[in-house]
N, C-alpha and C positions, 0 to 999 in steps of 0.2 A: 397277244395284243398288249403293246405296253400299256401302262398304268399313267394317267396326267396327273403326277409328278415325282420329285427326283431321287426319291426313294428308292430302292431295290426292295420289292415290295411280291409278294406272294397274297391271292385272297385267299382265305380258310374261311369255314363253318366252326362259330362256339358255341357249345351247348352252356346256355348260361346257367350260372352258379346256383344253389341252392339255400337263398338266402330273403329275409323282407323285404330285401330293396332290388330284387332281381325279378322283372318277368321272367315268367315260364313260361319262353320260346326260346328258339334257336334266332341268336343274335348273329350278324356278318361283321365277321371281323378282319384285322391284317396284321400281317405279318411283316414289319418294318426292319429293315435292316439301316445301313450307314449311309447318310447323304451329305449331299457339301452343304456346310454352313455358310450362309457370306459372310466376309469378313471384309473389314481394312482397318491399315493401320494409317495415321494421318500425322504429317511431319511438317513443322511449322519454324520459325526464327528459335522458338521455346526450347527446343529440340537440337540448337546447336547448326540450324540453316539459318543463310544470310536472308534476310529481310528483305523482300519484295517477290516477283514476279520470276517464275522459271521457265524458258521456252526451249530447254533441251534434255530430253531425260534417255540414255543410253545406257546397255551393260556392260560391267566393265571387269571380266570375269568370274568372279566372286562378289562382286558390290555394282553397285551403283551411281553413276555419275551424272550430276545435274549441272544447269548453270542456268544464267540469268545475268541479267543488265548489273544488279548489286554483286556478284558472286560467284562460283563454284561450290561445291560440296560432294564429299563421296563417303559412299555411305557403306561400311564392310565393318563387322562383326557386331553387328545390333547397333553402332553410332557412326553418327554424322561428322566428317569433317572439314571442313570449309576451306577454301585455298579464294584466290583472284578468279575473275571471270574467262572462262573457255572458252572461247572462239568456235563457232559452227564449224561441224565438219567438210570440208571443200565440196560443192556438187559437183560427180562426180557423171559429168554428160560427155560422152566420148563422140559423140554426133554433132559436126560442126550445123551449123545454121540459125545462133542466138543472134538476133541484130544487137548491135551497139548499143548500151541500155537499157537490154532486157533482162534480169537476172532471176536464175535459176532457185526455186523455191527446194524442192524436191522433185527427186528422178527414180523412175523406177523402172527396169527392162524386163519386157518381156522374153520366154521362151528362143522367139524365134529371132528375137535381139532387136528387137522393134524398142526403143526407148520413147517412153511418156514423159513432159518433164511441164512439173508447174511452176509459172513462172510469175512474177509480178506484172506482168499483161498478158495473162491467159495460158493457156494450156497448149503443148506445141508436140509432135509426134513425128517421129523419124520416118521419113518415105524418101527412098531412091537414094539413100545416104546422106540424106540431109533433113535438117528440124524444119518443121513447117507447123506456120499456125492451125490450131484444131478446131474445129466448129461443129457444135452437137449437129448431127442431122436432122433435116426437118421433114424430110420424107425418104421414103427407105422402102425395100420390098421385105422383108424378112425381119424388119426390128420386132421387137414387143412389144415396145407399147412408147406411146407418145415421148419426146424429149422436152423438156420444157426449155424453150429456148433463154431464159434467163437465168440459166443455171448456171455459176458461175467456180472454175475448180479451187479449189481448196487444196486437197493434197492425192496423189496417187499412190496406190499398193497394188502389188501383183501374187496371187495366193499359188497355191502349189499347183493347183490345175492350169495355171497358166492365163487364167481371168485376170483383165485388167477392174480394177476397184477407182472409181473416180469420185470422191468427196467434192460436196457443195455445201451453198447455203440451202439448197432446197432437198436435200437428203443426198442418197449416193446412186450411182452409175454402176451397175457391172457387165461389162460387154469383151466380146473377142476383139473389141478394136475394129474390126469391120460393121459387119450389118444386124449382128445380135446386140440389141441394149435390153435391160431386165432394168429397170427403175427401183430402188428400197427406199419408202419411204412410207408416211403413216399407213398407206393403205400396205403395206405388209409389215406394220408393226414397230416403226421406227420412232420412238418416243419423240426424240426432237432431232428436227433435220435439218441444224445449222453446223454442218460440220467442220470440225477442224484437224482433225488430226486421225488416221487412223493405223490397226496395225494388226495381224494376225498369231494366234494362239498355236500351239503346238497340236493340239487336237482341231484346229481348222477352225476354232471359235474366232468373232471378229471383235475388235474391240477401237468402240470409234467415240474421239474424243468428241462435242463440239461446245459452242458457247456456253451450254447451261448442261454441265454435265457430264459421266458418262453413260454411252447403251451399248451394250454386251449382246451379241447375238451367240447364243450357245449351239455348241455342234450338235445339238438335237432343235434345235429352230427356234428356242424362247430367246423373245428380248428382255432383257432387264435393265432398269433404269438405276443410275446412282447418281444421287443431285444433293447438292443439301451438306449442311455441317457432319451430317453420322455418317460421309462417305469421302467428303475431299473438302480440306481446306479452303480449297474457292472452288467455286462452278464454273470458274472459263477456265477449259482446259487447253493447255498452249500443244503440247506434247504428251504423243505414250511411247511406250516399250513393253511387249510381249515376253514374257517369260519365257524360258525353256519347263518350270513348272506348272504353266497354265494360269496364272498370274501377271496383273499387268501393275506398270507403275506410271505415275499421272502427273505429269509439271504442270500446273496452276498459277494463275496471277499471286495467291498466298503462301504456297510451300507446295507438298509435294505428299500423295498417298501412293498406298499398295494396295491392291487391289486382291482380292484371293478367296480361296474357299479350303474350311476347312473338313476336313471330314468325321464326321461325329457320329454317334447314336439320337435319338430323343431322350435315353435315361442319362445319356451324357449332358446335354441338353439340358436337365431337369435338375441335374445336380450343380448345375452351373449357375441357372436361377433358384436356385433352395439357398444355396451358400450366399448370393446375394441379397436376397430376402432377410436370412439370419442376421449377417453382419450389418447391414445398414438402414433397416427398415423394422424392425419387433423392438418396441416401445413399450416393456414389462407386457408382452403381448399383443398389443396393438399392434395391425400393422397395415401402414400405408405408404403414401406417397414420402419421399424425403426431401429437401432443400438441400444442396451442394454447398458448400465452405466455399468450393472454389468451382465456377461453371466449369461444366467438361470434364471433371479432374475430380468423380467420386470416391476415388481412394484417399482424396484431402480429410476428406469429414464429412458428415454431415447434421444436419437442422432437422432432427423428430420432428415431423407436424402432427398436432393436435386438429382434426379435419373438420368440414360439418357433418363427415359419415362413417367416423371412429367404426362404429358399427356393423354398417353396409361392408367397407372393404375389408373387416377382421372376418366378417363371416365367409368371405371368399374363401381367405386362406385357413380355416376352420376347414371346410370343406375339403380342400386342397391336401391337407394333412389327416384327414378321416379316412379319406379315400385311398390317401398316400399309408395308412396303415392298413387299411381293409385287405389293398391288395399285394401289400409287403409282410405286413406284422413286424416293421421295421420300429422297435422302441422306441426311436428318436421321435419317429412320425406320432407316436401315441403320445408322450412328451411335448411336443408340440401342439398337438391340437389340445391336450388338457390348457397349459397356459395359455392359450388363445379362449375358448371357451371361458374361463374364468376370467380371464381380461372383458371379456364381454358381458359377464354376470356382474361385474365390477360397476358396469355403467349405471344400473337399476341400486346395487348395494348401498352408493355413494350420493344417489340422487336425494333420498330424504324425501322421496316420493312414493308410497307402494306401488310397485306396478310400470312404475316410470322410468325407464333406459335413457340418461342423458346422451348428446350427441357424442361428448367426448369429455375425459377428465383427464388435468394432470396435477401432479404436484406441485404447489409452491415451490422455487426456486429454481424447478425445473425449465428449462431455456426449450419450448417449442416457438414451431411458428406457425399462426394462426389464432394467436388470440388476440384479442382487441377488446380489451375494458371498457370500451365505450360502446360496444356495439347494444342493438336491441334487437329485440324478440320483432317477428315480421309482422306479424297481424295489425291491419292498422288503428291508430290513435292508439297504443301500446308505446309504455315508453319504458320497460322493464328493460335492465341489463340481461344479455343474451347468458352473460357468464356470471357465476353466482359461487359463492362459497358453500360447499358442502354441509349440510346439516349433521351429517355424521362425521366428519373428518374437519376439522377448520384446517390440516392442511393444504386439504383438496380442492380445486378448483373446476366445476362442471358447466357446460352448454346444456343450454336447455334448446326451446323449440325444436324437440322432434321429430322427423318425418316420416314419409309410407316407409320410405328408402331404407334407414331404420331397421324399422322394424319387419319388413321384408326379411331383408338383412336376417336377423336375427330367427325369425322363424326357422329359415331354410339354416341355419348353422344348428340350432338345437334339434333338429327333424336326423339331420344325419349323423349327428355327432352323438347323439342320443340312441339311435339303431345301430349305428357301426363300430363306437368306442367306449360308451358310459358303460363303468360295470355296475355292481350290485348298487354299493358305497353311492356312487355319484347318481343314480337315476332319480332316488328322492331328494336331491337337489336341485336338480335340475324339473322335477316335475311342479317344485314349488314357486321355482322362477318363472316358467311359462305362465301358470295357475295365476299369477300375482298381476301380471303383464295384462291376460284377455279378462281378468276381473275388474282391472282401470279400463280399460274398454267397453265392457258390460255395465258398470255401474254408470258409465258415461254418455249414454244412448251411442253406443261405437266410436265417441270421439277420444284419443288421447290426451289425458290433463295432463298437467303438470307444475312449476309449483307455482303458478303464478292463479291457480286454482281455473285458471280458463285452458280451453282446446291451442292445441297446437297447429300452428298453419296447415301443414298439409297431413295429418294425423285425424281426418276426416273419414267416417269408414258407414255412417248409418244411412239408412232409407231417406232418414228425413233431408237429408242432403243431396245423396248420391241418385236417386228415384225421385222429387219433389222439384230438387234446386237446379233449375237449369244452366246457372256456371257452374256446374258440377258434372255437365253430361261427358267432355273428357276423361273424367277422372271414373267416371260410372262403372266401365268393363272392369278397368285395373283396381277398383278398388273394392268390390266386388267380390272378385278373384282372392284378393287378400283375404279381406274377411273369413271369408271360408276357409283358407288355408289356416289362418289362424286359429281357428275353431279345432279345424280337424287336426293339425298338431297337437291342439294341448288335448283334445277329447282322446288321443292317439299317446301320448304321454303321460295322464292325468287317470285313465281311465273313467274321469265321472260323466257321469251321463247327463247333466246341467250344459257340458258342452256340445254334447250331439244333438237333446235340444234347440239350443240356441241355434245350431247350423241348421235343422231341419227346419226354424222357425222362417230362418233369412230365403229358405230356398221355396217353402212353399206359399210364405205370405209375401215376399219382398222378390219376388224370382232373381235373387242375385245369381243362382247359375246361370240365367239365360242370361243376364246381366255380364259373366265372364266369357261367352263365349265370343262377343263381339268387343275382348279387350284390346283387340290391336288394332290403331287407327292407321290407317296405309293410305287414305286417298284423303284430302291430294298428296302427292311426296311431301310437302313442303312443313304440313302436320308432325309429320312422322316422331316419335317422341323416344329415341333410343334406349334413354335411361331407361323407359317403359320397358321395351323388350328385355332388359338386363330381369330388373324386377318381376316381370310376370315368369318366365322362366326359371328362375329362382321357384318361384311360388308355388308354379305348377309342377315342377319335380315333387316339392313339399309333400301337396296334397294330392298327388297322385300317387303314392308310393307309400301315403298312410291311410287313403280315405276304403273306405269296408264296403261302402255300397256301389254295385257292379252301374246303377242305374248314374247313379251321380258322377262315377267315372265315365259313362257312355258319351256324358255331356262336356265333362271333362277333356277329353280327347278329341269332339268337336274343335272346341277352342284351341287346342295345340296344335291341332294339324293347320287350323288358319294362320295360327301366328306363324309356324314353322315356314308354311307355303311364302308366307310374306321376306323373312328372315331367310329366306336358304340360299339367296344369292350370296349372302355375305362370308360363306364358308369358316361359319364360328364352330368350332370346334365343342365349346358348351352349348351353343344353341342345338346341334345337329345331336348331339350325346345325351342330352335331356330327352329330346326327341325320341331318340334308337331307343335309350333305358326304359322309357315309359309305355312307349308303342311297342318295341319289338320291331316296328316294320323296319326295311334300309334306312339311313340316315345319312346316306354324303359321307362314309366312311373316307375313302383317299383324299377328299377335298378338305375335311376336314385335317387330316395327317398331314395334307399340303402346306397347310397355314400355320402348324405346327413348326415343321419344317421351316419355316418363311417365316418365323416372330422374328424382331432384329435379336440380334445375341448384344447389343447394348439398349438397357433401357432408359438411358435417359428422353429426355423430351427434345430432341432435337429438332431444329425446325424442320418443315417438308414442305415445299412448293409443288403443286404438280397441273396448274392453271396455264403454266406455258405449254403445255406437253401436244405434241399433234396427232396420238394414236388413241386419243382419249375423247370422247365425247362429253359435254359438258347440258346440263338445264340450268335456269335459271328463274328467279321470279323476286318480281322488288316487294315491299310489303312496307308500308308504312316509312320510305324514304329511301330502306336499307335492303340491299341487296343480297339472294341468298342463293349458294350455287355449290350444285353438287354436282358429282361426276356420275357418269350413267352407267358406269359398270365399278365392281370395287376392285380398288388396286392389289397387288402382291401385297400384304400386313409390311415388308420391308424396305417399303417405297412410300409411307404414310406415316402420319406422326403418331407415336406410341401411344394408345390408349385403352383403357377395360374393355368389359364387354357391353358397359353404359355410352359409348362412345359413336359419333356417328363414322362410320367407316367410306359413307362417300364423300366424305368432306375433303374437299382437297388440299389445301392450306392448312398448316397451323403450328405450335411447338414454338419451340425460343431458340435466338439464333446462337447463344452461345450454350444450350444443356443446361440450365442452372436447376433443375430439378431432375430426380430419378422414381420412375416407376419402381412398385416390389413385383416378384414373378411371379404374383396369386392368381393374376387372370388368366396367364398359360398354364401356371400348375394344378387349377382345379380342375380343367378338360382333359389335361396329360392324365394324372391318377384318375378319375374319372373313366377316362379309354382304359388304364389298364384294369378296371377294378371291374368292370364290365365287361371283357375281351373284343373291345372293340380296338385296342391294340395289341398287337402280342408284337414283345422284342425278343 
């Protein structure tokens, strides 16, 4: 039985490893071999094409030939070069019966020499040796299924089986030309079915240009959508051309892409995003999102941010790099996760707060973006600068108001980094950092201070808030859940028993377990609080995988199995692997590999549309003036705008239309090492 998706994929049985952070069960794992990456490459005026609109795109043995109103250009040994405007190739209708200004669009002959030809007033079909106008039938004995009589053709292709292919504005036609019509269109998965152009693959794949985009039908039956600046210079596609490699190329009102796949591994994959993470994103450790020099073009440079969750996304790739030596013992990977870690310990060192992790520090002189000297701390009638100079450093520069996020964040980075990498040397460092952190919380009735001597906005964690204060009942589950993890970390780190205390205290006077296990708010959808999901999973790997008592795990896994049941549509690969590592039980192994598979291999933030789309269902609900709309199932990850695992994934819309920032690859690299460190991948 194949496997859904595009992997060459074998199931195994792993007997998991013998280790802290391994149940002791037999895990399901896979065995992944090589898949096509998507790819394209995007060619614009920049590029050495003329500027404007191309509506002819041809091969032209070894290269390429376009044209357009402004130009020609041909494209043979990696570059572009441009001549005067080409002339459309003559249509070639050898079937008299065009009336006197009717002219011929595109022609395509059937088999049995039956010629179809679109013309600028409709569609015309060779009978008894002459062209005659065509007219979808509107009753029939043996058709398929209804013809919409306002369908209007676009362009004609005839495939190796001898099927006529007829493009519309309301999707496509494929019939024998007589009395068989099959209709493609949303109801079997046609993203959008304003067609314009289309053209067939060497392996039978279809490849159909139209208004807003292209959709790929693959010779195993998926559609794929490509819309959007990370796939073609403009979305009205005028023209395609099929490759002889199974790659198509795309004339556009803007310039002109290639369409392709390449074929890779996941560790190829992994080292693709590690090397981009390194080079453009580790900020003496730090590492996050970056700002482009130049949109689209991050090999220009780029702008360190300084974020408000320095923290949260260091501890991703903390993780990401634990993992990546757990299950390698690769140097680099121990190397890396030390200066990341310590980039982290840095935030608390520099703060001039015991206990207290700023959001993020840089140096004086140092050119990030994200600061703003004016800003303030959020709690209202507060009028304290956000950003502060160092008590320990005056070269230093720290964010304060801290949040859950945070400090999340940072539990789940010292939980693993502490079991999987810290040797002798570093544990009682690390044991004094946690110690420092849950003692500003304990001396605080659970609230984080800092230095403005009050709580932090959302750095709220006690009874008297989260159990008493009823704007707090969101925060109640999620924060809850924290607390304890936090407990049991450092009680799990620290060995004192002042911290097992305090968790036994929250659980049997304050019932924050039963308090975590109802952490994830799912109804109505429109609640739904993603970043939440990011953080309680975090959390609950945490304290699952340090906490001793089998009772408090029972209740523990309660709440994971609820959150998971809610999150498993989204085929998160961390969601599903937190899941499988703590439970044991399945966890959506291929689907996860799928998404894997399917991250874009560019991370910039490219825009994504996908509200035009007709194979897509959509809700909706206004609130307060503003309208809020998700899609009812989640897209391919490479049909959506790039984001963590904080990120809501039905969102349809979003990203910048020219790239001007770049993700790092810590959200796919802590699921990747993750699966492998677990065998819930084997390569």
């Amino acid at each position: 039985m194949a496997l859904p998706f595009n992997a060459l994929c074998t199931l195994t049985l792993m007997v998991a490893q013998t280790n802290p952070l391994t149940p002791k069960l037999p895990l399901p794992g896979l065995t992944v071999h090589q898949f096509p990456q998507r790819m394209s490459a995007r060619y614009t005026a920049a590029d050495g094409l003329p500027a404007g609109a191309f509506t002819i795109v041809r091969l032209e043995g070894a290269g390429v030939q376009v044209s357009g109103p402004a130009g020609s250009a041909l494209f043979t040994n990696g570059r572009w070069k441009s001549g005067p405007p080409v002339a459309a190739a003559a249509i070639d209708v050898s079937t008299p019966g065009l009336p006197t200004g009717v002219h011929a669009i595109q022609v395509a002959k059937a088999a049995d020499g039956t010629e179809w030809v679109v013309t600028d007033r409709g569609l015309y079909r060779s009978m008894a040796g002459r062209l005659r106008p065509f007219e979808f039938p509107t009753s029939y004995l043996t058709a398929q299924a209804t013809i919409n009589p306002d369908s209007i053709p676009s362009c004609v292709a005839v495939d190796a089986n001898n099927t006529v292919w007829i493009g519309t504005q309301l999707g496509i036609y494929a019939t024998d030309g007589a009395n068989w019509w099959n209709p493609i269109n949303r109801e079997e998965g046609l993203p959008f079915e304003d067609v314009t152009c289309m053209a067939f693959g060497p392996r039978g794949e279809l490849w159909v240009g139209t208004s807003q985009g292209v959709c790929r039908m693959t010779s195993a039956g998926r559609w794929m959508y490509y819309n959007g600046p990370r796939w073609l210079p403009n979305s009205r596609v005028n023209a395609i051309a099929a490759a002889p490699d199974g790659s198509a190329w795309v004339a556009t009102n803007d310039g002109v892409a290639h369409l392709y796949d390449r074929e890779m591994t996941l560790a190829q994959k992994a080292e693709h995003y590690q090397k981009i993470t390194d080079e453009r994103h580790n900020r003496y450790g730090f590492v996050t999102e970056s700002i482009l020099k130049v949109p689209g073009r991050p090999e220009k440079g780029v702008t360190y941010e300084a974020s408000d969750n320095d923290g949260l996304w260091t501890a991703v790739y903390v993780g990401a790099e634990s993992f990546r030596w757990a299950a390698t013992h690769d140097p680099k990977a121990r190397e890396l996760a030390h200066k990341s870690m310590w980039a982290m310990m840095d935030l608390m060192n520099y703060s001039g707060v015991p206990g207290f992790p700023a959001r993020a520090i840089f140096h004086k002189g140092e050119t990030v973006d994200g600061y703003d000297p004016n800003e303030t701390v959020r709690l209202p009638g507060e009028t304290d600068k956000i950003w502060y100079q160092s008590p320990v450093d005056p070269n230093v520069m720290c964010k304060q108001d801290t949040s859950s996020d945070e400090l999340d964040g940072h539990f789940f980075a010292y939980s693993v980094y502490y079991d999987l990498v810290a040797d002798a040397a570093e544990k009682p460092i690390l044991a004094a950092h946690v110690r420092a952190i849950m003692d500003n919380l304990l001396s605080h009735n659970y609230n984080l201070v800092g230095p403005t001597g009050r709580r932090t906005l959302w750095g709220v964690f006690g009874p008297q808030e989260l159990n008493d204060n009823p704007t707090w009942w969101e925060e109640r589950g999620l924060n809850s859940l924290s607390a304890l993890t936090y407990l049991t970390v450092t009680a799990h780190i620290t060995g004192d028993p002042k911290y097992t205390a305090a968790l036994k205290d929250l659980i049997e006077h304050h019932h924050y377990l039963l308090n975590s296990v109802y952490e994830k708010i799912a109804d109505p959808w429109y609640m739904e609080n993603h970043s939440d999901d990011q953080m309680a999973f975090m959390s609950r790997w945490a304290i699952t995988h340090t906490t001793t008592d089998p009772a408090t795990r029972t209740q523990l896994i309660l709440g994971l199995n609820r959150s998971w049941k809610s999150a498993r549509p989204e085929r998160s690969p961390f969601f599903n692997f937190v899941y499988g590592s703590v439970t044991g039980a399945p966890c959506d192994v291929p689907q996860a590999v799928q998404s894997l598979e399917d991250w874009p291999w560019e991370l910039m933030n490219w825009q994504c549309t996908n509200t035009q789309r007709a194979d897509v269902g959509f809700r909706s609900v206004n609130i307060d003036a503003d309208t809020k709309v998700e899609t009812t199932r989640v897209l391919p990850y490479s049909e959506r705008v790039i984001m963590q695992w904080n990120g809501n994934p039905y969102e349809p819309n979003g990203g910048s239309v020219n790239g001007n920032a770049e993700d790092d690859g810590s959200a796919w690299l802590l699921p990747y090492w993750m699966g492998r460190y677990y065998g819930f991948i084997r390569e």
